[in-house]
N, CA, C and O atoms as a GROMACS GRO file, in nm:
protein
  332
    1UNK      N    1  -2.038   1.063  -1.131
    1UNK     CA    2  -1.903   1.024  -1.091
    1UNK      C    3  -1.914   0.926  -0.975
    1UNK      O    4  -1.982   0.954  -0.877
    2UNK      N    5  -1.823   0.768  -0.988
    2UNK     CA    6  -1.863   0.690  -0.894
    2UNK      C    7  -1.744   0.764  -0.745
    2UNK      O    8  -1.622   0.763  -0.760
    3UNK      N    9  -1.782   0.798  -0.668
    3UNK     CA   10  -1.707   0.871  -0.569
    3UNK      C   11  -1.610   0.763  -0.469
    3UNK      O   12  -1.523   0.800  -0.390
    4UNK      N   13  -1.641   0.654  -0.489
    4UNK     CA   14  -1.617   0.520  -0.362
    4UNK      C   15  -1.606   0.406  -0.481
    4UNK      O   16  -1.670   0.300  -0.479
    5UNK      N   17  -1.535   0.437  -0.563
    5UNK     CA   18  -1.479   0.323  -0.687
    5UNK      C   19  -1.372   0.265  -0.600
    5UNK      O   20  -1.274   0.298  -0.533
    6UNK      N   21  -1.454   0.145  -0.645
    6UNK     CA   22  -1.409   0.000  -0.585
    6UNK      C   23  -1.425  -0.050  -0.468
    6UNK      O   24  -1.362  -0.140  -0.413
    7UNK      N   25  -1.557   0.043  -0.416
    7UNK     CA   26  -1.602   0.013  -0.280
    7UNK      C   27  -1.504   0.066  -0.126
    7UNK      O   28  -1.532   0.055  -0.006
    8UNK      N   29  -1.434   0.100  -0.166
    8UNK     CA   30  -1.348   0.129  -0.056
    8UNK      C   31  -1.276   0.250  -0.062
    8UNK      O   32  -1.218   0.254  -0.171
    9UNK      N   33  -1.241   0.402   0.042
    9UNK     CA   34  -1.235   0.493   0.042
    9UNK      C   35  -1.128   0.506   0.199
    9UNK      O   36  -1.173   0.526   0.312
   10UNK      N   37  -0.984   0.488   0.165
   10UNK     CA   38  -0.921   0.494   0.277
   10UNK      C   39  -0.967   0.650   0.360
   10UNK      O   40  -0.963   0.647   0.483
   11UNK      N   41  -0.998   0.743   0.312
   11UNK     CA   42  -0.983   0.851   0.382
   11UNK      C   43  -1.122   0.859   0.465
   11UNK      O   44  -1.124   0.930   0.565
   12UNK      N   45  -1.226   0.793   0.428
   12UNK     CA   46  -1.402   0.820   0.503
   12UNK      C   47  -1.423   0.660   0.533
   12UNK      O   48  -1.515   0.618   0.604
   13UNK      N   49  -1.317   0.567   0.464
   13UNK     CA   50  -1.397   0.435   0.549
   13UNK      C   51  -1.387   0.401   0.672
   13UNK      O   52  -1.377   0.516   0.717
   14UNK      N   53  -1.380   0.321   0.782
   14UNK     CA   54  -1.369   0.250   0.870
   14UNK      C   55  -1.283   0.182   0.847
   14UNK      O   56  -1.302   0.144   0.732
   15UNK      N   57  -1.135   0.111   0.910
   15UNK     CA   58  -1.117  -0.050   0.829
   15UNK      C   59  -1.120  -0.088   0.984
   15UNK      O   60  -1.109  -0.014   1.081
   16UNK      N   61  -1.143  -0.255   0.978
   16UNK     CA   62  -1.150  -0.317   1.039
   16UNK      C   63  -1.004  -0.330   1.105
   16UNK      O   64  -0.905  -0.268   1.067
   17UNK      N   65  -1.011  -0.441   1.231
   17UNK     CA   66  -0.916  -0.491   1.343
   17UNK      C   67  -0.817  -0.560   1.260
   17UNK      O   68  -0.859  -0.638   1.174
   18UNK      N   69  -0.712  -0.545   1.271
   18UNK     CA   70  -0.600  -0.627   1.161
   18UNK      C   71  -0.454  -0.611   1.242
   18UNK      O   72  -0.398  -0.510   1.284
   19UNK      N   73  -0.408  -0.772   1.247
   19UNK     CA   74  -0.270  -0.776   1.293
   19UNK      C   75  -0.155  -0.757   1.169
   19UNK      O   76  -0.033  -0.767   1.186
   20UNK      N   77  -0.231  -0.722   1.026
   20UNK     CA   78  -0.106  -0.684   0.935
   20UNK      C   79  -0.198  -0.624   0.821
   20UNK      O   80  -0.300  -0.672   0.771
   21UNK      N   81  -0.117  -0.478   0.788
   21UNK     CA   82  -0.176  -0.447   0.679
   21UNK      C   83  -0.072  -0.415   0.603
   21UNK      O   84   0.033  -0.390   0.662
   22UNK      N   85  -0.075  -0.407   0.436
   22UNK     CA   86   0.001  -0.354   0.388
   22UNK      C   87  -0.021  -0.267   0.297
   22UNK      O   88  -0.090  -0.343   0.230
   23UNK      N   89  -0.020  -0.173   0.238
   23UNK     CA   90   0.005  -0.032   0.195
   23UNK      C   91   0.126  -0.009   0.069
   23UNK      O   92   0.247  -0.030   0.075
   24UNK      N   93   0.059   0.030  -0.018
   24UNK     CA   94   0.155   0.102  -0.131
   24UNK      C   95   0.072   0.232  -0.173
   24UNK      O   96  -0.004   0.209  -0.267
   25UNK      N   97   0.068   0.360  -0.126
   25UNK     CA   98   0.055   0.459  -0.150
   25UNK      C   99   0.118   0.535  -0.286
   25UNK      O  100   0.233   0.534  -0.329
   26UNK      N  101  -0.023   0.611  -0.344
   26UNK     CA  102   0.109   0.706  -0.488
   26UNK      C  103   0.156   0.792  -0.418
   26UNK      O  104   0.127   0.836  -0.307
   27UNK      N  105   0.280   0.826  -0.536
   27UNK     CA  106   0.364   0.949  -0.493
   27UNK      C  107   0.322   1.026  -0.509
   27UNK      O  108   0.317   0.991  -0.627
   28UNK      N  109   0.265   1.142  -0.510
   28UNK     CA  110   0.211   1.237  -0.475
   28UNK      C  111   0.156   1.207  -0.641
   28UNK      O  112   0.081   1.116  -0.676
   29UNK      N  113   0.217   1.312  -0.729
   29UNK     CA  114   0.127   1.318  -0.884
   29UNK      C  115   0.254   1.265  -0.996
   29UNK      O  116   0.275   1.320  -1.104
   30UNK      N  117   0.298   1.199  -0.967
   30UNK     CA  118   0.366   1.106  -1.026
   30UNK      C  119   0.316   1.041  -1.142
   30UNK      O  120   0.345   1.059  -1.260
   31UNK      N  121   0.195   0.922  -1.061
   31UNK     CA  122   0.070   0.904  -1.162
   31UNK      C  123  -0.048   0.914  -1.112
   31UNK      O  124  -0.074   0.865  -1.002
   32UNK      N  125  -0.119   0.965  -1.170
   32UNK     CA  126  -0.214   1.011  -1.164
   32UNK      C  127  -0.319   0.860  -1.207
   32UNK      O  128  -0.332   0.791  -1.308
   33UNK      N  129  -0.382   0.861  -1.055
   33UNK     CA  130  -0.487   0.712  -1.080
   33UNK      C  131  -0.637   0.759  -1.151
   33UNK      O  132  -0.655   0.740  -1.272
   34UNK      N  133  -0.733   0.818  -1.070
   34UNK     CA  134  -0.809   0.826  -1.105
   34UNK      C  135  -0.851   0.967  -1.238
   34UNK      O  136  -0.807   1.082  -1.240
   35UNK      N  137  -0.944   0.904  -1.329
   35UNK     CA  138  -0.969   0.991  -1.436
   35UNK      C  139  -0.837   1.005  -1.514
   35UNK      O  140  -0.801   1.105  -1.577
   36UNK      N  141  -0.770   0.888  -1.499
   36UNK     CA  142  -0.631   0.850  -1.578
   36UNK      C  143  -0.666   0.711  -1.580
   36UNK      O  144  -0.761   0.693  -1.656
   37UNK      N  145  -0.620   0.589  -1.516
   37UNK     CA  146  -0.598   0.484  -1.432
   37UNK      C  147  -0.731   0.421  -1.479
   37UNK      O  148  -0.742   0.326  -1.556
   38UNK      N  149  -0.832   0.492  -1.418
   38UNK     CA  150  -0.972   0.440  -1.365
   38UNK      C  151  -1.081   0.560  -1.365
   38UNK      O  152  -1.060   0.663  -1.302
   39UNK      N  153  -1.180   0.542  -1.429
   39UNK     CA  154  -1.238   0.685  -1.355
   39UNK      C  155  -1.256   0.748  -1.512
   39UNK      O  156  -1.202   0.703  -1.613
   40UNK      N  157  -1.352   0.869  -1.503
   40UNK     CA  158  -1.354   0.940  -1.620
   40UNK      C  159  -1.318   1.083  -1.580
   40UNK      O  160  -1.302   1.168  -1.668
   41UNK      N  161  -1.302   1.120  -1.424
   41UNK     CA  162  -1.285   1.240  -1.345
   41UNK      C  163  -1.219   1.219  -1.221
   41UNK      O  164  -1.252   1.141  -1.131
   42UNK      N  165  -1.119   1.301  -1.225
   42UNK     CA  166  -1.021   1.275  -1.099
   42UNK      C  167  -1.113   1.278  -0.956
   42UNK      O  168  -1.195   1.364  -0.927
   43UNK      N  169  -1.078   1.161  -0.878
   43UNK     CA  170  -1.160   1.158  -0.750
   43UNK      C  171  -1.082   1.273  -0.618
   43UNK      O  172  -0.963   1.291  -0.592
   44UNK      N  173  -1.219   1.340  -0.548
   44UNK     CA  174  -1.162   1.413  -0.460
   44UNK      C  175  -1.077   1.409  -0.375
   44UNK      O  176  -1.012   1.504  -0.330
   45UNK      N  177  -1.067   1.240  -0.332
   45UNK     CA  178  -0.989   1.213  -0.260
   45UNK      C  179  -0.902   1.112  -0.292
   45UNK      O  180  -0.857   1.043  -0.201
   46UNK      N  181  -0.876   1.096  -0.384
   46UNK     CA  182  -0.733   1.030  -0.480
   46UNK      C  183  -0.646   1.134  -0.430
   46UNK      O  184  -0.669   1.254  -0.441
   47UNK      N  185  -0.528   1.073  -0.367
   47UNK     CA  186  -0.377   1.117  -0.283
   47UNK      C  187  -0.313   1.125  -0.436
   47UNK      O  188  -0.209   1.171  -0.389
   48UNK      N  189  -0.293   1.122  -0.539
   48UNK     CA  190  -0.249   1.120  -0.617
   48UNK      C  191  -0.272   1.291  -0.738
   48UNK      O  192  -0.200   1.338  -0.826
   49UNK      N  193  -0.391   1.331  -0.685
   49UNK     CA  194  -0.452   1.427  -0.774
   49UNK      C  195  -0.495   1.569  -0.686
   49UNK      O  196  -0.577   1.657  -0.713
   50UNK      N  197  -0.384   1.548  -0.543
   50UNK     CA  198  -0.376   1.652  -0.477
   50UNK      C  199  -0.312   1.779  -0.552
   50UNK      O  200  -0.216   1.772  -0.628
   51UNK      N  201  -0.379   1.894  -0.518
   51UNK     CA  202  -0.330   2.030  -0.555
   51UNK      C  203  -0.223   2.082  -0.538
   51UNK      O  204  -0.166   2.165  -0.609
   52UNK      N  205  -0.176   2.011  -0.395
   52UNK     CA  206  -0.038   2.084  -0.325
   52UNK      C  207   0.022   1.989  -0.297
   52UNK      O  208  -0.034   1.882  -0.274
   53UNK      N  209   0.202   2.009  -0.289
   53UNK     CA  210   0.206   1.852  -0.185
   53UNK      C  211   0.184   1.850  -0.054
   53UNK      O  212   0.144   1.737  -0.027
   54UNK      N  213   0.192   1.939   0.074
   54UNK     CA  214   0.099   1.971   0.166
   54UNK      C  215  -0.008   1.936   0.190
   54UNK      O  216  -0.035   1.921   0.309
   55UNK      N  217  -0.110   1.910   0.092
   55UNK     CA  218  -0.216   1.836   0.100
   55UNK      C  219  -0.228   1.725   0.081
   55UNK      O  220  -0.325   1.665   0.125
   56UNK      N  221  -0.123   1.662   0.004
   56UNK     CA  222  -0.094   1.524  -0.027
   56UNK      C  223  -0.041   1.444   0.085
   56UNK      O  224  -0.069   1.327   0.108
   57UNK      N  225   0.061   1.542   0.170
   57UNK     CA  226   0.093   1.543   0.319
   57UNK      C  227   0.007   1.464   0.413
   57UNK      O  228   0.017   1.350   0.457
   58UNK      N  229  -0.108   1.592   0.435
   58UNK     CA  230  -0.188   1.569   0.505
   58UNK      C  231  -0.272   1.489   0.479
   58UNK      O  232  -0.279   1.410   0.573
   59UNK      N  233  -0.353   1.461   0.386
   59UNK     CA  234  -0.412   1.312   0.325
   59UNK      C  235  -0.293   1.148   0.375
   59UNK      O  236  -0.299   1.052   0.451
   60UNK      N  237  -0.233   1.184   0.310
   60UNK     CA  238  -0.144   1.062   0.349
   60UNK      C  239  -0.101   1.056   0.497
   60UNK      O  240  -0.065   0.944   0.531
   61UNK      N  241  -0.095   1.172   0.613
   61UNK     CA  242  -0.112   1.117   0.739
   61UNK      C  243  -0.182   1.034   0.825
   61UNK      O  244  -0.163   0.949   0.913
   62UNK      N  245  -0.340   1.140   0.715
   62UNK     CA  246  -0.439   1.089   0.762
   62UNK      C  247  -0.470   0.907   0.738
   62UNK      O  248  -0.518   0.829   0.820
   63UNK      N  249  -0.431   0.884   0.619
   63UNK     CA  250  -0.461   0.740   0.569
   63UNK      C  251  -0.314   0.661   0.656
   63UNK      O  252  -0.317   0.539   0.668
   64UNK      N  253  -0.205   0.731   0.708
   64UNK     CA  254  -0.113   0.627   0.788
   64UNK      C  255  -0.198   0.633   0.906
   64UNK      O  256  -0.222   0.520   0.948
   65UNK      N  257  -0.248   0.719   0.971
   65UNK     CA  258  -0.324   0.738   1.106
   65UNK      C  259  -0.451   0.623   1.115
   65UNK      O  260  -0.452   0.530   1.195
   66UNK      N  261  -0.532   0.642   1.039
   66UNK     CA  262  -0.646   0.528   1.017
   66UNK      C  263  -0.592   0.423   1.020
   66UNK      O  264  -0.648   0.336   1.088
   67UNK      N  265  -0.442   0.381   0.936
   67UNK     CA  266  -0.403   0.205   0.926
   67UNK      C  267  -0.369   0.179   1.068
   67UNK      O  268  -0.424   0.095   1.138
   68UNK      N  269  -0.262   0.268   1.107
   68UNK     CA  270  -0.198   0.258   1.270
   68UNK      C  271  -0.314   0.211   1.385
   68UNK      O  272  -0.309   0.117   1.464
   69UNK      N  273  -0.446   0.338   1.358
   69UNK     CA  274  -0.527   0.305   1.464
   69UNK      C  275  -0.590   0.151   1.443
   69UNK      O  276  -0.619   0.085   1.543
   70UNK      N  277  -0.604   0.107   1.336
   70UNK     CA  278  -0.675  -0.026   1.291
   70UNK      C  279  -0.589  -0.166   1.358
   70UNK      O  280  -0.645  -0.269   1.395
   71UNK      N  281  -0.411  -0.134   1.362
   71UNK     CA  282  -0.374  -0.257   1.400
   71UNK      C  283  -0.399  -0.280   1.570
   71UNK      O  284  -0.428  -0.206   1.663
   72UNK      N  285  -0.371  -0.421   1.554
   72UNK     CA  286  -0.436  -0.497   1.651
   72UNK      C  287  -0.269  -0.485   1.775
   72UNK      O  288  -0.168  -0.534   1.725
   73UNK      N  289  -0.257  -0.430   1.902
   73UNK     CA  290  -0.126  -0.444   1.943
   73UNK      C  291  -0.014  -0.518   1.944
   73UNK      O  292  -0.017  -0.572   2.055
   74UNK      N  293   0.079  -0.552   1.892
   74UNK     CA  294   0.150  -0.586   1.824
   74UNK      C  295   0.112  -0.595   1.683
   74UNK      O  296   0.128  -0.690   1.607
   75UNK      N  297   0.075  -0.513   1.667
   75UNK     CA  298   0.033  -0.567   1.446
   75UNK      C  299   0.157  -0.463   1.358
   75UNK      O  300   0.230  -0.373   1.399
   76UNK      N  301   0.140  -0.525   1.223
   76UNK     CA  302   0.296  -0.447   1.168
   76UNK      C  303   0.145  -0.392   1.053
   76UNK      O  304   0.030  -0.435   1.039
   77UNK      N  305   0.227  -0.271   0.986
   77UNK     CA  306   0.213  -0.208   0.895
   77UNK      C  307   0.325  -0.205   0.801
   77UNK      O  308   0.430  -0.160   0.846
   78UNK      N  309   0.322  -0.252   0.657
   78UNK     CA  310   0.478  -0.286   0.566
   78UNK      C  311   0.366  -0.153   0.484
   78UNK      O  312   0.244  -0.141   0.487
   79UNK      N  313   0.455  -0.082   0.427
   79UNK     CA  314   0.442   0.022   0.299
   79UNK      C  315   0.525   0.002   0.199
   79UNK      O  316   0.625  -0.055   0.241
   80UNK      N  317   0.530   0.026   0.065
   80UNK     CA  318   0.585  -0.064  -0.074
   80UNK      C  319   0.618   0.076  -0.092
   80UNK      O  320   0.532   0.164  -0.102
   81UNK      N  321   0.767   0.101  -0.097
   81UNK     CA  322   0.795   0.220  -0.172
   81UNK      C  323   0.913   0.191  -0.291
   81UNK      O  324   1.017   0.130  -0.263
   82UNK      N  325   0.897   0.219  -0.366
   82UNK     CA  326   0.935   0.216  -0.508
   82UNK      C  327   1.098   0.311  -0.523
   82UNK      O  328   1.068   0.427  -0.494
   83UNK      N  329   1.175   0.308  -0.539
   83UNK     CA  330   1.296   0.395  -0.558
   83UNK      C  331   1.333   0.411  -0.679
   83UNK      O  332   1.431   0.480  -0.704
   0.00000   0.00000   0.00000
């Protein structure tokens, strides 16, 4: 199982210094990306293929917390939410 498909892993990577990021997060299990999407087995840390939504919660804090700490002071963060 490739664990870091597509090279990049918001929840264990690093991201770099950035005065703008932008973000479209899944809804919790809405759709289901990996081992659906991509993938032949749902990834552990696909926000999408959480158990609880509580955990989907907390994953997704964690990945707003990492973008927040990454911008540069004054930097914006836009998120794409779908209605």
């Amino acid at each position: 199982m490739n664990l870091n498909f597509g090279g990049f892993n918001i929840l264990t990577d690093e991201l770099p210094g950035s005065e703008f990021v932008f973000s479209h997060p899944p809804y919790h299990s809405i759709i289901q990306y990996s081992g659906n999407m991509w993938g032949k087995e749902a990834h552990p840390d696909d926000l999408s293929h959480c158990p609880t939504y509580q955990d989907f919660i907390k994953k997704l804090d964690l990945a707003n917390a990492k973008i927040y700490s990454s911008l540069i002071n004054g930097g914006y963060h836009a998120i794409l939410l779908v209605m």
